[in-house]
C-alpha positions in Angstrom: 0.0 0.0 0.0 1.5 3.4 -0.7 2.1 6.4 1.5 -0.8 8.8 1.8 0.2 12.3 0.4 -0.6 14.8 3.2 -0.4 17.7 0.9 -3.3 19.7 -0.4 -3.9 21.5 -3.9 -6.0 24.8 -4.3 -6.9 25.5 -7.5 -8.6 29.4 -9.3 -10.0 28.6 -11.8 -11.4 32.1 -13.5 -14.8 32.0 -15.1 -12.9 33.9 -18.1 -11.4 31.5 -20.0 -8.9 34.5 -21.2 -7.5 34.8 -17.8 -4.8 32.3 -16.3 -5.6 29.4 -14.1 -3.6 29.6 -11.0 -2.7 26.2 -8.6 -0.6 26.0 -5.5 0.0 22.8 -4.0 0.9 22.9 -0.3 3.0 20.8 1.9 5.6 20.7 4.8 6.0 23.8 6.6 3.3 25.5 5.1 0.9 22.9 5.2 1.8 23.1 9.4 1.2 26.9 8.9 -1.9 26.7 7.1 -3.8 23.6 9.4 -2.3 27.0 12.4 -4.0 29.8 10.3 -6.8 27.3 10.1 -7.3 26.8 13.7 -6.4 30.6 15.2 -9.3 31.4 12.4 -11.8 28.4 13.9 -10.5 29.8 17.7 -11.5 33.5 17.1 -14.9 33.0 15.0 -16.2 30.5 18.1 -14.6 33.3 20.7 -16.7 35.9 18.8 -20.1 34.1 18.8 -19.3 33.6 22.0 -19.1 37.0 22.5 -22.3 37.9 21.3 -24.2 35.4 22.5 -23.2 36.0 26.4 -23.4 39.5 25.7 -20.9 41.9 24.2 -21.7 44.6 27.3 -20.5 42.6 30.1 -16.7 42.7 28.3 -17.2 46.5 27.8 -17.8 49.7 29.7 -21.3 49.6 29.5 -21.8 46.9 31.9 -21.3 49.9 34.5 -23.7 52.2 32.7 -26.1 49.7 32.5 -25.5 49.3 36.5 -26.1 52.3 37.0 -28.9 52.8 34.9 -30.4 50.2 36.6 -30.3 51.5 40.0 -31.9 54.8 38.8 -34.6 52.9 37.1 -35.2 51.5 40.8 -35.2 54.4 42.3 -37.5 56.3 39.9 -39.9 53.4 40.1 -40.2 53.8 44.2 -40.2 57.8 44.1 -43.4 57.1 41.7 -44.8 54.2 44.0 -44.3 56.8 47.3 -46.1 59.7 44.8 -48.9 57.8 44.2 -49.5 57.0 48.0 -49.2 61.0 48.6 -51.6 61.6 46.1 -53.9 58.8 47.7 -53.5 60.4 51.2 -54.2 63.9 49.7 -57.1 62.9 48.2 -58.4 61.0 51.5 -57.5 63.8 53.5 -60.0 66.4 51.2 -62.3 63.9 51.8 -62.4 64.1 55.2 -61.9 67.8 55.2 -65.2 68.6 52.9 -67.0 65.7 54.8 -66.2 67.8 58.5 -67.9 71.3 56.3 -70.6 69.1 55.5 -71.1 68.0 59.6 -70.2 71.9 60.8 -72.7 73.2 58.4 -75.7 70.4 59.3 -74.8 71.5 63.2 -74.9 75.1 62.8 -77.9 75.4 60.8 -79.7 73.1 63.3 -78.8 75.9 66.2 -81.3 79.5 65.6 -78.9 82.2 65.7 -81.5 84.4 67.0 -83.0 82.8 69.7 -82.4 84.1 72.8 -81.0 82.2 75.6 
């Protein structure tokens, strides 16, 4: 049985047929360097998906931004919570205050202010 060759061929082929065909065949050292260029090309497409898929802001400064963004968003949304229970309590207490008129007004016009004591 013969010896496999370990070599590789790549071949242009122009779709003009006036233009020449060009053909390198590589082996040895460059075959070693190319299977290298291969792999460090494999390693930083994977790295890069990787990247984007765990999300491109946590290797960045925005990570912090988005921290801190995300504490103001907090506090905005409990400064509106706490304004919305003011606004309940003002709007109970004006309640209570036109419901007292209403109870002054019903005892004082019960009472003749004319009568003599």
């Amino acid at each position: 049985m013969a010896g496999r060759d370990k070599s590789f061929t790549v071949n242009i082929i122009p779709h003009d047929a006036n233009r020449t065909r060009r053909e390198w065949i590589v082996t040895g050292s460059k075959l070693i360097f190319f299977r290298l260029l291969v792999a460090l090309s494999l390693i930083a497409v994977v790295s890069a998906a990787a990247i984007l898929v765990t999300g491109a802001d946590e290797f960045s400064r925005n990570s912090e931004l988005n921290r801190r963004n995300q504490a103001l968003s907090d506090s905005l949304r409990n400064a509106v919570e706490m304004n919305q229970r003011l606004s309940a309590i003002e709007d109970e207490l004006e309640q209570i205050r036109e419901t007292r008129l209403v109870i002054e007004n019903l005892a004082t016009a019960g009472s003749p202010k004319d009568e003599p004591e």
